[in-house]
N, C-alpha and C positions, 0 to 999 in steps of 0.2 A: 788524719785518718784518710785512708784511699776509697773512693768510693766508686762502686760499678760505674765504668763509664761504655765499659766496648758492650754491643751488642751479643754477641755469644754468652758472655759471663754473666751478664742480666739472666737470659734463655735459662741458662745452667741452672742459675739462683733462682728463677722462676718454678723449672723443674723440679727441684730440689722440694720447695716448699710444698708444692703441690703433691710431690710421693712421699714427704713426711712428716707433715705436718700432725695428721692425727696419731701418728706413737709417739712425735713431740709433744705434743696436747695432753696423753696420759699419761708422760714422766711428768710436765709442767702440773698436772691436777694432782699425782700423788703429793710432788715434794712442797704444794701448799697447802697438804692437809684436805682435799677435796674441796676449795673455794675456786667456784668458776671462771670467775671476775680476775680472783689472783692468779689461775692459772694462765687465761688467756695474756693479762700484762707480762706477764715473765716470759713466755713462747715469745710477744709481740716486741719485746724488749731485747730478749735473745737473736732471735730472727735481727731486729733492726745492725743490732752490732757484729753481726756478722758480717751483714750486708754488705757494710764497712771496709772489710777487711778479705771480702770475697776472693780477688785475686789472686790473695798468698796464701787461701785455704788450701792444704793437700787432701786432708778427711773433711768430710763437710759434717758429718751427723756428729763424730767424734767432737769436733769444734764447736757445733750448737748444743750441746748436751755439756759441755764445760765448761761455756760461759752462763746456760740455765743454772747448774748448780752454783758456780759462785757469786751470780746475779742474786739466786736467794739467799745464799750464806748473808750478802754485802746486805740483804733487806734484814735476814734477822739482826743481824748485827744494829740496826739504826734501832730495830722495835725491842728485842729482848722477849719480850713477854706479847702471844697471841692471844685476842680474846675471842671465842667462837660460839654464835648461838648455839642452843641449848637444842639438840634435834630431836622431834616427839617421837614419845613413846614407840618403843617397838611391839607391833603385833604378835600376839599369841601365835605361832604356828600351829594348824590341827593337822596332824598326821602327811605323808609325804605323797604331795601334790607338785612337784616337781621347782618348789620355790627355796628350798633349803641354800641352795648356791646363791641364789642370789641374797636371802638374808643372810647369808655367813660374807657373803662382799659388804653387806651394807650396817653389820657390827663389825668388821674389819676397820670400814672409812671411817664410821663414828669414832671408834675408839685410836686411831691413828690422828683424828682429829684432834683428839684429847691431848696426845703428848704433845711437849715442846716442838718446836720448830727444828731443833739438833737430836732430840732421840729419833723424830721421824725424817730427817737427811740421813741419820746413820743407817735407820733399818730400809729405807725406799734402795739407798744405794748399793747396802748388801744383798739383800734380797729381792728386790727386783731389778739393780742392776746386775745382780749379781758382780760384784767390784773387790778385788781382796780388799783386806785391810787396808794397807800399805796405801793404796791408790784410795780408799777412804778419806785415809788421813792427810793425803796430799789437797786432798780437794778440800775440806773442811778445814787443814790448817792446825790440824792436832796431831796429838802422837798418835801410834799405835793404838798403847794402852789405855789413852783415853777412848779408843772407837770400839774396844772389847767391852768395857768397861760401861761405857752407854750403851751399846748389844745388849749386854746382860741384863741391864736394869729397864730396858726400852723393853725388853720382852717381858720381863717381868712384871711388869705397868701393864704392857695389852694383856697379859692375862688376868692379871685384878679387873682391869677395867672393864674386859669381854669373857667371863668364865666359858662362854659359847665354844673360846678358839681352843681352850685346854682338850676337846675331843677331839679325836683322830679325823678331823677336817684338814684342811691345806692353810699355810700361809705363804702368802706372795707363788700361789701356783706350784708348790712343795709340796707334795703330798706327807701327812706326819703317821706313822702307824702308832 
């Protein structure tokens, strides 16, 4: 592996991390489920092997964003199965004090926390990457109709899970009527 040796290309990669760091931080926080610790290893893990390979990067965001994904695929892959505390009780809302958005992010996270590690890669990557399928499937290594097909049932689960999101609220920044 090549590693940053020239001056400029360090700068570059220095820049880099420092303009995008924080929307890498909150792809890395979605696609572990909202765990701080995992997001920051995979950004830190991501970033490292880049680093690596800086030279012959032509897109730089494009290249940290698809070894973050397949960085986590390779992690689910070793675990299968996440286990995740149990996050307390959600508070009674009394009437609209201007907190509705933020509790409707924080049954989003929970309940995105509940799925699997591959329902919430499918849904982070359609919907907040907004990503076709096609390009889904390439990342994760499946067909198509397997990424409709977890779609379906991934959404199907957040709403069991969160009846909150069934109302004409947003998901991933969507407005639903």
């Amino acid at each position: 592996m090549e590693v940053i040796v020239d001056a400029a290309d360090e700068q570059r990669f220095r820049d880099f991390v420092s303009a995008r760091s924080p929307a890498l931080m909150r792809l890395a926080y979605l696609l572990t489920g909202g765990d701080q610790h995992a997001a920051e290893d995979l950004l830190q893990s991501a970033l490292a092997r880049s680093a690596a390979r800086w030279r012959t990067v032509e897109e730089p965001e494009a290249y940290v964003r698809q070894v973050m994904y397949r960085q986590q695929v390779s992690w689910w892959r070793r675990r299968r199965e996440t286990t995740f505390a149990e996050p307390p009780d959600r508070a009674e809302a009394g009437g609209d004090d201007g907190t509705a958005g933020v509790e409707l992010r924080i049954v989003m996270r929970r309940a995105l926390a509940r799925l699997t590690s591959r329902q919430r890669a499918v849904l982070v990557l359609r919907y907040y990457e907004d990503l076709p399928e096609a390009e889904v499937a390439g990342i994760l290594g499946c067909s198509v109709g397997t990424v409709r097909s977890t779609t379906h049932r991934s959404l199907a689960k957040l709403r069991a899970l969160a009846p909150e999101l069934r109302e004409p609220y947003t998901i991933f920044g969507e407005a639903k009527a």
